[in-house]
ROVO-294898 format. One record per residue (C-alpha): residue in one letter; x, y, z. Coordinates in steps of 0.25 Angstrom, whole numbers, plus 5000, padded with zeros to 4 digits. Each point is the difference from the previous one (the first is absolute). Example, Ala and Ser with C-alpha at 12.3 -4.5 7.8 and 13.67 -1.06 7.14 Angstrom:
<pts>
A504949825031
S500650144998
</pts>
This chain:
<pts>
X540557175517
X499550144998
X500850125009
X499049995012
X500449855001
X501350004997
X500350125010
X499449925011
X500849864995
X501350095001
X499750065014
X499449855007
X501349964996
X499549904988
X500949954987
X499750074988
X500749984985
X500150094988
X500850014988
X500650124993
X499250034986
X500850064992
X499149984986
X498750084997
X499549904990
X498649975002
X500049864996
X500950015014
X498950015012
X499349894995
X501449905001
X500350055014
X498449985005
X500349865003
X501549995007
X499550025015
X500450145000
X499450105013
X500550134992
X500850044987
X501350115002
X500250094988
X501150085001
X500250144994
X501450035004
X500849924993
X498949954988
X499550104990
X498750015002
X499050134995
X498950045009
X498949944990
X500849874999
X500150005016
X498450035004
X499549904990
X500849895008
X499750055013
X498549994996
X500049864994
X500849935011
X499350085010
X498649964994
X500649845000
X500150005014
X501550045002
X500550125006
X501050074990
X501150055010
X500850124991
X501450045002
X500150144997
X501350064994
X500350095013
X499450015015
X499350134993
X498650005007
X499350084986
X500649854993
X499349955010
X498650064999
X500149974984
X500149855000
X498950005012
X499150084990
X500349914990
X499549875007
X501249965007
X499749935013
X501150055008
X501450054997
X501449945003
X501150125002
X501549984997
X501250035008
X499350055013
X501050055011
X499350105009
X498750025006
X499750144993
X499849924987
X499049915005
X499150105006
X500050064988
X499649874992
X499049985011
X499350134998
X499649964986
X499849875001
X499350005014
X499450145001
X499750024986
X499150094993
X500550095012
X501350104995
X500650145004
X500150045014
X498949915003
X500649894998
X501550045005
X499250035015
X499349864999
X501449954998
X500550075012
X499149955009
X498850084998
X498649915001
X499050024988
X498650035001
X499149885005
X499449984985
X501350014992
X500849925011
X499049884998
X500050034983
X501650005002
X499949885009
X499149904990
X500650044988
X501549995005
X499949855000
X499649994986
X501550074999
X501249925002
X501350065006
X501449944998
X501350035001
X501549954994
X501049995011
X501349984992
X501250075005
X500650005016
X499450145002
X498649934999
X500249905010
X500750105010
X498850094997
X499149875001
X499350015012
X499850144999
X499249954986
X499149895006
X499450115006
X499450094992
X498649955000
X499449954989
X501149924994
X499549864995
X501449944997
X501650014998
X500649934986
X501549994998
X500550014989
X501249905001
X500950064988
X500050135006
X500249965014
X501149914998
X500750134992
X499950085010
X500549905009
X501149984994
X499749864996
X499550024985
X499049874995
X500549935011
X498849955005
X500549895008
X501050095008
X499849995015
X499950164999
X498850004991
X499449885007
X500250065013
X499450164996
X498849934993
X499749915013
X500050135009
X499150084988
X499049865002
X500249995014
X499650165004
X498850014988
X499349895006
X500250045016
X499350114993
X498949944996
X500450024985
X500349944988
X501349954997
X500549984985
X501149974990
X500049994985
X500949914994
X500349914989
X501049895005
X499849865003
X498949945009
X500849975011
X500550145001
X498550044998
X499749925011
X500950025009
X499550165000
X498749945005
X500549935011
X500950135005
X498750065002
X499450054986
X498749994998
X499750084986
X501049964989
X500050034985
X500449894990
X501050024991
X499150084988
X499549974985
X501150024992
X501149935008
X499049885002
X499850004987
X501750014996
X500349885010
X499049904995
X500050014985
X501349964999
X499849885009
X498949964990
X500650034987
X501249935004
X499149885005
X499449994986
X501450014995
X500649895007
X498649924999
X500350024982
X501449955001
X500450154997
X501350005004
X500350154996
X499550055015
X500550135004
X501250015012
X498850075010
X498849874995
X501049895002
X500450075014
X498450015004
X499949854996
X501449955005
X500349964987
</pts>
């Protein structure tokens, strides 16, 4: 999907799937071309990733057909306006709480190129001009707009959130959110289950997407999807990559008659 469509899947409510990219290899786009992805999520808050490193993958997978959704490192709408100029199709903003933060973010990525004083009147309610409002309009759904909700203060805040206009989508992120909740990696906790179900539940009364990223098993993946998710990032290239390598080499091992399997291969193969 590119942005345009995969805004428009998000807001009619439609299932979406990514994966977090954590590599900048190039031999990397061409693996992930054929896994049934609708978009790729390359996040710059917790992976090391220079600016040159970070455009170059934005416009590769962007030119594959799969919208590159880019976690910046702070709501900062000037980090924002970077990845966007480098080709990212839409940006994912950690740790929102309050309202202010995402006018700010929808001002750079909405009502871009407009700044200054300009921009904070459009912000506060002022109409544009007749030509640049329908500029503003047609080149803000090439521009996605989504926020993490991850801490109780979020969720209070919530409806307050869906509101702003412009937003295409909420993503928890599942490890924050459960510290805060007091219920750290607990992902099955009725506490966790019960705030993600209400973070579903309101996005989607909104007529916007719902999401979650997360790495456990596919029943737990599953289960987000039937408490009302409808965008969910799988797992990401690394940790796939650490889960099923041992299960093969300790395959082949077994298969040889190698008895010298390690504690971690012989508890993925039940030896």
């Amino acid at each position: 999907m590119n942005a345009r469509e995969l805004s428009a899947a998000l807001h009619e409510g439609q299932h979406v799937f990514g994966t977090l990219i954590v590599s900048p290899s190039p031999r990397w786009p061409e693996a992930v071309r054929s896994c049934g992805l609708d978009f790729v999520f390359i996040d710059t808050e917790h992976i090391a990733l220079d600016r040159e490193q970070l455009s170059w993958m934005c416009q590769i997978y962007g030119s594959m057909g799969l919208a590159p959704l880019v976690r910046i490192p702070s709501p900062s709408p000037y980090e924002a306006t970077m990845v966007l100029d480098g080709g990212a199709a839409g940006i994912i903003a950690p740790y929102i709480e309050t309202t202010a933060q995402v006018q700010a973010l929808r001002g750079a990525v909405k009502l871009r190129p407009i700044k200054g004083g300009k921009l904070q009147s459009m912000l506060d309610g002022a109409a544009a001009e007749p030509n640049l409002h329908e500029y503003i309009t047609s080149a803000a759904a090439d521009r996605l707009l989504i926020v993490n909700i991850e801490s109780q203060p979020a969720i209070d805040a919530l409806d307050d959130i869906l509101a702003v206009p412009g937003l295409d989508a909420v993503l928890i992120g599942p490890h924050d959110l459960s510290c805060n909740l007091g219920v750290p990696e607990q992902y099955d906790h009725p506490d966790f289950l019960a705030a993600c179900e209400t973070i579903f539940r309101k996005a989607r009364a909104a007529g916007i997407g719902a999401g979650i990223h997360f790495w456990g098993s596919i029943e737990q993946q599953a289960r987000f999807l039937k408490l009302g998710a409808n965008l969910l990032i799988h797992s990401a290239d690394i940790l796939l990559f650490k889960k099923h390598l041992p299960l093969e080499l300790a395959a082949v091992k077994e298969a040889a008659g190698i008895r010298n399997v390690s504690k971690s291969q012989a508890a993925a193969i039940n030896i």
